[in-house]
Every structure is written in structure tokens, then in C-alpha cells.
C-alpha positions as CSV (number, residue, x, y, z in Angstrom):
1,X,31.9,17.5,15.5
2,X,32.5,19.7,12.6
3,X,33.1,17.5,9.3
4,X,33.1,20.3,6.7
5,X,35.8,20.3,4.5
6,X,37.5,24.2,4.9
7,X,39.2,24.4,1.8
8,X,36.1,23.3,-0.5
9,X,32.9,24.7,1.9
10,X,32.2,28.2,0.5
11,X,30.6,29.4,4.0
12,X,33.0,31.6,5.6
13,X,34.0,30.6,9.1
14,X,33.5,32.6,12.2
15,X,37.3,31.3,13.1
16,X,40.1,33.4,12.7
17,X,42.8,31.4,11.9
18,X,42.0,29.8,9.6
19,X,42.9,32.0,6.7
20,X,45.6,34.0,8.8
21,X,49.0,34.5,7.2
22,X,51.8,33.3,9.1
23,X,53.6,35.5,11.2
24,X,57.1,36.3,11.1
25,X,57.8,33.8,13.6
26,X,56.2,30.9,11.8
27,X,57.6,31.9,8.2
28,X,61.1,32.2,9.6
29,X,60.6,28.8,11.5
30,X,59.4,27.3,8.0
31,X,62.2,29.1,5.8
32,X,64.8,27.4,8.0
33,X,62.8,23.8,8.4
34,X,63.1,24.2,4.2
35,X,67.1,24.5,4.3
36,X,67.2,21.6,6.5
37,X,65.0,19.1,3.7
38,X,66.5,17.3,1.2
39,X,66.0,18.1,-2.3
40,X,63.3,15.4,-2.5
41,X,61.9,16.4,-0.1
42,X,61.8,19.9,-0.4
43,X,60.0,19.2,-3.9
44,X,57.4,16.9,-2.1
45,X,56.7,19.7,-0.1
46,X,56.4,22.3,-2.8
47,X,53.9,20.1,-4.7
48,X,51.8,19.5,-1.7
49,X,51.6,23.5,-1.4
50,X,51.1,23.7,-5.4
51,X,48.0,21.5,-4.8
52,X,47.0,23.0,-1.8
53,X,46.9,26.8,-4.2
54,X,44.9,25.6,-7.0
55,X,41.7,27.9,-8.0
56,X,39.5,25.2,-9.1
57,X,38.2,24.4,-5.6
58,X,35.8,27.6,-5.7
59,X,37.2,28.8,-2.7
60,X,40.7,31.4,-2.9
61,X,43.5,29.9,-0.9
62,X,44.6,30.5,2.6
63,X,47.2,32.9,3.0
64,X,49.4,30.5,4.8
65,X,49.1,28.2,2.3
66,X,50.2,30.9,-0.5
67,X,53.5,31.3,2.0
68,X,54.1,28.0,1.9
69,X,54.2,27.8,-1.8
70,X,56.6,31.3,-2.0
71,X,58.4,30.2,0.8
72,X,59.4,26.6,-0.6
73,X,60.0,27.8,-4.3
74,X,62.0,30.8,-3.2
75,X,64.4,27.6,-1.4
76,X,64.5,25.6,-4.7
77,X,65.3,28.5,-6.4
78,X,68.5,29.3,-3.8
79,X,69.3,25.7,-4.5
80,X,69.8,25.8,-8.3
């Protein structure tokens, strides 16, 4: 079993999806599972995907995790 840490190991990794962006599929799926959370929640989630973005690991983000972040403050933004 594999316990390296993906977002903090530097070695690249010989699979794919892991730093895949979403497709269209999976970004509309998430842009509609945003409308449905409460503002709370929606927040939570947007922190999470704030954290999950931070430089300071050494290692640049995963471009699904970058989508998250647009995707959930693009919905806060539509909120206000």
C-alpha cells in the first residue's frame, strides 16, 4: 500500500488523474451541488478548497482543486 501524501510528496506520479481538471461533466455536477448548500455550508466548502490551494506545500495545486475554489467563490459571489 502506497502511504505517500500526494499533495506534499514532490515525486511526480505515473497516475493520471491525479492532477486532471474536471471535465465538464464533473464541474457542472459541482456548480449545481454548490446551489443546493446552504450558505454555511457553501463557506465550509470554499475554505476547505482555500486550504487545499495554498503554495506553501512545495508542490502547485491540482487543477481540480483550483476548480473547486473558482467554482465555489464564483456561487458566493451570485449569492451576495
Amino acid at each position: 500500500m502506497d502511504t505517500r501524501d500526494s499533495r506534499t510528496d514532490p515525486q511526480p506520479s505515473n497516475e493520471p488523474w491525479l492532477d486532471r481538471p474536471l471535465t465538464a461533466e464533473e464541474l457542472r455536477a459541482l456548480r449545481d451541488r454548490l446551489s443546493k448548500m446552504m450558505q454555511l455550508e457553501l463557506v465550509k466548502f470554499y475554505n476547505a478548497a482555500l486550504e487545499m490551494c495554498q503554495l506553501d506545500r512545495g508542490v502547485p495545486p491540482r487543477a481540480a482543486f483550483v476548480q473547486q475554489l473558482v467554482a465555489s467563490w464564483k456561487e458566493i459571489q451570485r449569492r451576495l
